[in-house]
C-alpha positions as CSV (number, residue, x, y, z in Angstrom):
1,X,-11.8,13.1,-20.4
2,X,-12.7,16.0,-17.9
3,X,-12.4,19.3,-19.3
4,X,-11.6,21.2,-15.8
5,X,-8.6,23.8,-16.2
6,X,-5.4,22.7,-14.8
7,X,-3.1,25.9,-14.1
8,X,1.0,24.7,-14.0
9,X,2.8,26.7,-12.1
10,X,6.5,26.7,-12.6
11,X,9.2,29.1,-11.1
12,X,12.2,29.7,-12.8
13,X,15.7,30.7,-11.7
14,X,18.7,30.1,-13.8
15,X,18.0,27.0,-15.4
16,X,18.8,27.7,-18.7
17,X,20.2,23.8,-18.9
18,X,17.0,21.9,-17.8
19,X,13.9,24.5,-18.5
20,X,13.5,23.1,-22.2
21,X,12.9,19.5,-21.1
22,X,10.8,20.6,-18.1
23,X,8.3,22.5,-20.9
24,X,8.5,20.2,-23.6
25,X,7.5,17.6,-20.8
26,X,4.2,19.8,-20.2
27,X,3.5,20.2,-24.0
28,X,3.5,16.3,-24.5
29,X,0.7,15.9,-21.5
30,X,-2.4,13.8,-23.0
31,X,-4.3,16.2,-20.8
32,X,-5.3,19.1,-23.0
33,X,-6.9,21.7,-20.8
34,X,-4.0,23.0,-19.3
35,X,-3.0,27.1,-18.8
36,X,1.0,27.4,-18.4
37,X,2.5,30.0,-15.9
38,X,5.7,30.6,-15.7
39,X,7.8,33.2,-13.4
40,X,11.1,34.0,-14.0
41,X,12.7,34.8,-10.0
42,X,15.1,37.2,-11.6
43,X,17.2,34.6,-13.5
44,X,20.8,35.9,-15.1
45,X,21.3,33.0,-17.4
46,X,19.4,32.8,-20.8
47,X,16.8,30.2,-19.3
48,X,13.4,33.0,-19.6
49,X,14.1,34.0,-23.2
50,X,14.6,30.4,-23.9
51,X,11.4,29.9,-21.9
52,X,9.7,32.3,-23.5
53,X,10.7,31.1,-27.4
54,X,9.3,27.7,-26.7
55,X,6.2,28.7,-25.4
56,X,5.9,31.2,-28.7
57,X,6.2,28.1,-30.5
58,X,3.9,26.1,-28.8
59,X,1.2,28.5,-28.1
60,X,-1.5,26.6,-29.6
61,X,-1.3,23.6,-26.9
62,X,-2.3,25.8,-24.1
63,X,-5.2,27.8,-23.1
64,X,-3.6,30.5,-21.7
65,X,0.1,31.5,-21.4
66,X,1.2,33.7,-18.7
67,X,5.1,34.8,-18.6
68,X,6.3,37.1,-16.0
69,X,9.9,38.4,-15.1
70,X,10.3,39.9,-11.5
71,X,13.3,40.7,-8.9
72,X,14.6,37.4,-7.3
73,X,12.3,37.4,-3.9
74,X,12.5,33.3,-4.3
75,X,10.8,30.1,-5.2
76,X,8.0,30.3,-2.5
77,X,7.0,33.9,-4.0
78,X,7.4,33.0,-7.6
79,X,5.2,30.0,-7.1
80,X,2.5,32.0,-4.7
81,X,2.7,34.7,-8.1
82,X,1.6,31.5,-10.3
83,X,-1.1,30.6,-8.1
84,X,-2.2,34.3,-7.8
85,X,-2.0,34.9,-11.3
86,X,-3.8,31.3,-12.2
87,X,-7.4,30.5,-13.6
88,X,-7.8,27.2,-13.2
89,X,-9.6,24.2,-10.6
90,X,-6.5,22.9,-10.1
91,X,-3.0,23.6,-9.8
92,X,0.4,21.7,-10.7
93,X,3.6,22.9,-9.5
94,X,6.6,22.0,-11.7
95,X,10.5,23.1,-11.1
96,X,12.0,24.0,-14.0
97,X,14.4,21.0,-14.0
98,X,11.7,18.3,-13.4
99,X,10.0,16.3,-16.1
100,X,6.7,14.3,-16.1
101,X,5.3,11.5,-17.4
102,X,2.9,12.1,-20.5
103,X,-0.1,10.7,-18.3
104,X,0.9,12.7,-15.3
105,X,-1.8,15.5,-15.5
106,X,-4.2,13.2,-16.9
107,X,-4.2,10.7,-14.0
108,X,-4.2,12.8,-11.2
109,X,-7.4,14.6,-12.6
110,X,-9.1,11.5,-12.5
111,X,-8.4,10.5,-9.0
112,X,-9.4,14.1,-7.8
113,X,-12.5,13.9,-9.8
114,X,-13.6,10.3,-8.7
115,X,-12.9,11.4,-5.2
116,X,-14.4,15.0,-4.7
117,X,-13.3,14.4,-0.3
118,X,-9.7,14.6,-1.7
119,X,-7.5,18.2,-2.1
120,X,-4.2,16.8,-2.7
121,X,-3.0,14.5,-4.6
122,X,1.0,13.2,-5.3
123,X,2.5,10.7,-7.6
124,X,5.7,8.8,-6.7
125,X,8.9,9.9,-8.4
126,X,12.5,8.8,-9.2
127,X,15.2,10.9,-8.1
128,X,17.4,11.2,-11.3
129,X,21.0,12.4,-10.3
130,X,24.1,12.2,-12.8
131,X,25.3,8.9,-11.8
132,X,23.0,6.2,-13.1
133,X,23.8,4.2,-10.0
134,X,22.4,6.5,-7.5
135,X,19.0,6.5,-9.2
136,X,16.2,6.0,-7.1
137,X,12.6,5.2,-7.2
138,X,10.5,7.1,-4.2
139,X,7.0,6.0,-3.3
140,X,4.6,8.3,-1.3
141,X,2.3,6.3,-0.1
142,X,0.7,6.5,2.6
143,X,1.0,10.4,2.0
144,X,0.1,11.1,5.7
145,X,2.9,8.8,6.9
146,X,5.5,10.0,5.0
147,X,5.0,13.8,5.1
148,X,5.7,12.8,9.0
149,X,9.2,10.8,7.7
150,X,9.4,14.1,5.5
151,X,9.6,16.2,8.7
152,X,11.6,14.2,10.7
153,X,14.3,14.2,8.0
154,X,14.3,10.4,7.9
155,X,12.2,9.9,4.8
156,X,12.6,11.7,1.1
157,X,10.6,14.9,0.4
158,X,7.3,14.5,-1.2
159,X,8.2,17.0,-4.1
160,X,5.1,18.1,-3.9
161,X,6.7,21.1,-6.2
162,X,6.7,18.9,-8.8
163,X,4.4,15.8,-8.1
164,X,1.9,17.9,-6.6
165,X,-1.9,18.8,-8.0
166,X,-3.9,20.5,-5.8
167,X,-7.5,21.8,-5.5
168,X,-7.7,25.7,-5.9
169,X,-10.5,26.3,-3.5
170,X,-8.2,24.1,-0.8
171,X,-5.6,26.1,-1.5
172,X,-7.8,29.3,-0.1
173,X,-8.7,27.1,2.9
174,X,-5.2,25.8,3.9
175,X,-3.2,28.5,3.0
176,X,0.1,29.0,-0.1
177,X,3.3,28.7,0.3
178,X,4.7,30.4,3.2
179,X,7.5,32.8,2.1
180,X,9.3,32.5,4.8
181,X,10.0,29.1,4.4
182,X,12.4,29.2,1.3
183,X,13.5,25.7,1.8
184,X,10.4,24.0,3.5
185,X,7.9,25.3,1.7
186,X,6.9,22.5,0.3
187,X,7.1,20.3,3.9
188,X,4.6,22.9,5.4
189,X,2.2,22.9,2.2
190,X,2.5,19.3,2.1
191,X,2.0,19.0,6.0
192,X,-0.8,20.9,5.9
193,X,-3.0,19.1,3.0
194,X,-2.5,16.3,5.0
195,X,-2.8,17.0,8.3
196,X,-5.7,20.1,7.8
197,X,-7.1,18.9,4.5
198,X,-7.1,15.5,2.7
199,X,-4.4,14.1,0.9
200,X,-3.6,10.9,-1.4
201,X,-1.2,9.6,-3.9
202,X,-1.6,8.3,-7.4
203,X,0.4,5.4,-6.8
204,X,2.8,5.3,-10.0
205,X,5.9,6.8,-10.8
206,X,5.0,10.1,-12.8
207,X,7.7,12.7,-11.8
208,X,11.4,12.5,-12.7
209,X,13.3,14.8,-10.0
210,X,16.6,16.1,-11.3
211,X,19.1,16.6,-8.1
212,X,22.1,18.3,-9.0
213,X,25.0,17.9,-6.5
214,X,25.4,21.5,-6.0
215,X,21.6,22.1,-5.3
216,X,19.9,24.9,-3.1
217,X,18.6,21.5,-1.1
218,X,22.0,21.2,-0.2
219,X,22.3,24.5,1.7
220,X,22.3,23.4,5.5
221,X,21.8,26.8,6.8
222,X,19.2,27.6,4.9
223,X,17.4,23.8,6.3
224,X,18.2,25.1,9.9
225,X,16.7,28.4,9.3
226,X,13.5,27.4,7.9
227,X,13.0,24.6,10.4
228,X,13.3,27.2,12.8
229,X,10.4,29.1,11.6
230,X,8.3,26.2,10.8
231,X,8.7,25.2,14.8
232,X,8.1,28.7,15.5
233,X,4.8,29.3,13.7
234,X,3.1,26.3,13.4
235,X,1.2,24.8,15.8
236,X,0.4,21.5,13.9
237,X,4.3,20.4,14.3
238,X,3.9,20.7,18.5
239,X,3.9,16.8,18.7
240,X,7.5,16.4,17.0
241,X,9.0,18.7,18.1
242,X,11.5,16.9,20.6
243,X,12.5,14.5,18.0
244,X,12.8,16.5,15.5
245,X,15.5,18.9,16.7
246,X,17.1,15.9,17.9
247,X,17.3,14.2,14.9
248,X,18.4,17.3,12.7
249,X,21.7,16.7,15.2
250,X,21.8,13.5,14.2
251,X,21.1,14.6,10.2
252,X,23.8,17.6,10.6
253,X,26.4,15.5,12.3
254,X,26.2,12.8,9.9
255,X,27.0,15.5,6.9
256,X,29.5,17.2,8.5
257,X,31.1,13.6,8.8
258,X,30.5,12.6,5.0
259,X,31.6,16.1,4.2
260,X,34.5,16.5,6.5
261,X,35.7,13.2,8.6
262,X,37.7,15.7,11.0
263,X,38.6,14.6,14.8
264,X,36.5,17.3,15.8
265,X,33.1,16.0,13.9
266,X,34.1,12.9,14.5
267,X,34.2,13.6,18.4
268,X,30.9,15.8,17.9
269,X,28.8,12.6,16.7
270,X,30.5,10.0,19.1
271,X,29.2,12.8,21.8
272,X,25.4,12.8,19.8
273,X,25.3,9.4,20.0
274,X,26.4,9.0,23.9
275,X,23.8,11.3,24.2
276,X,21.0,9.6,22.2
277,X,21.9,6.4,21.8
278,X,17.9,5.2,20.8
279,X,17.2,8.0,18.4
280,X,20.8,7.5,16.5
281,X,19.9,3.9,16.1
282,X,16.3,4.3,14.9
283,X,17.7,7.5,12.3
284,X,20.5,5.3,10.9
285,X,18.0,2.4,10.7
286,X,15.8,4.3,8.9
287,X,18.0,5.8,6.7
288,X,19.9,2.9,5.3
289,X,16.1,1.4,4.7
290,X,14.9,4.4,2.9
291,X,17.7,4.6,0.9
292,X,18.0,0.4,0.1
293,X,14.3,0.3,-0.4
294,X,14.5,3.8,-3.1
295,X,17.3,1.8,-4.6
296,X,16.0,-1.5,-4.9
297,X,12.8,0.0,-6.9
298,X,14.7,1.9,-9.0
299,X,16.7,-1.4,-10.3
300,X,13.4,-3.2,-10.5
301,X,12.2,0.1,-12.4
302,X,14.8,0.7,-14.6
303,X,13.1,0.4,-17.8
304,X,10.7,3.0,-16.5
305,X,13.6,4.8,-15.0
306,X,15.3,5.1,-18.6
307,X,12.3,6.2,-20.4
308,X,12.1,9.1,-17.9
309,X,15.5,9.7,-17.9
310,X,15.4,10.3,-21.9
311,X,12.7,12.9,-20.9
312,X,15.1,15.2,-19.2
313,X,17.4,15.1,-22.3
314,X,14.7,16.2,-24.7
């Protein structure tokens, strides 16, 4: 087994419920050469001194241990803090109410190392909500392919906060997070590995993905904003541009109508889709395939679904 560092980079802001599960998941890797970094974003629950007592407990397992507590600045800082703080050839982000598989590190290594032209490289995921029904099972392959679904809101994210392990040296060639992006941070980064770098997928599910219904992804505003910038400031998202802002219409009316089946959003997507009658098609096609397809795996999965599951309860 290679002995090259691994530096896991987590973030942490008030997930005092999750953050146990998320390190105990790191502590049962069968990769051994692995430095833990941990930021706390100015949490107010207990979730850092729980952080913190773990890790006491487990300091043997790691290399190195680095815990810092700072002013909430946000999850793009915190994790461009890990990565400035970390020692090692590669890096692996982790939220703190993710899990991985045992063999996640350990498999991803070994692609990156049997293919040195490779900087990135994912693992598919299931997307574990509270309702065992909604489970579902999200491949990322082709990686180049569905970082462009990614953007155009009509595929799942690739997570790469959590799935993602990344050459070090890339990272200084391609650039960190970008701060600015609080809620597409990981859309740019992942964008550009695989539109500027070179980017794959370890095609098995590794990564369980807690989404809790009252999530910062749910934030609209916040998903507006940051598209804004991310149209604003980089150059590489030129060619979707059109379709893009047309389909985050589409996306926006479609929640407002889940949310709040009113005349008036009612009468604002009936407009939309007078308007754009092609593109609603192809996003609602696309949508109910995504999801179908996410949920069909899952079912097919579910043994490997339960076993992850079990992690997050740990």
């Amino acid at each position: 087994m290679s002995e090259s560092l691994v530096s896991v980079v987590i973030p942490l802001f008030n997930k005092e419920k999750y953050i146990s599960s998320t390190l105990k998941s790191v502590i049962a890797q069968d990769y051994k050469h692995v430095e833990l970094i941990l930021i706390d974003d100015g949490s107010t629950d207990k979730g850092y001194s729980v952080a913190c007592e773990l890790l006491e407990e487990n300091q043997s397992r790691f290399s190195r241990i680095v815990t810092i507590s700072t002013i909430n600045q946000g999850q793009t800082a915190a994790r461009n803090e890990g990565i400035n703080q970390s020692n090692g050839q590669y890096i692996a982000f982790l939220d703190a109410d993710d899990v991985w598989v045992y063999s996640k590190l350990s498999r991803q290594v070994e692609f990156l190392e049997a293919n040195p032209e490779i900087d990135m490289v994912l693992c598919n995921y299931f997307m574990l909500t509270e309702s065992k029904s909604r489970t579902k099972a999200v491949s990322l392959e082709p990686v180049q392919q569905k970082c462009v679904s990614w953007l155009l809101t009509t595929g799942y994210g690739g997570l790469i906060e959590s799935t993602g392990l990344v050459r070090k040296s890339a990272l200084h060639r391609v650039g960190s997070f970008n701060p600015s992006l609080e809620m597409c941070g990981g859309l740019d980064l992942a964008f550009r590995f695989s539109s500027l770098a070179k980017a794959e997928c370890v095609d098995e599910y590794l990564c369980g993905y807690s989404v809790s219904y009252d999530g910062w992804h749910k934030n609209k505003e916040d998903m507006l904003t940051s598209y804004s910038h991310l149209l604003a400031n980089r150059g590489i998202y030129a060619p979707y541009k059109e379709e893009l802002q047309i389909n985050l219409q589409i996306h926006m009316g479609l929640w407002k109508l889940r949310n709040k089946p009113s005349l008036n959003n009612i009468s604002q997507f009936l407009l939309i889709t007078l308007k754009k009658p092609v593109f609603v098609f192809k996003y609602l096609v696309l949508t109910i395939w995504r999801v179908f397809m996410a949920q069909a795996r899952a079912i097919i999965l579910k043994q490997q679904v339960s076993e992850v599951r079990e992690l997050l309860t740990k």
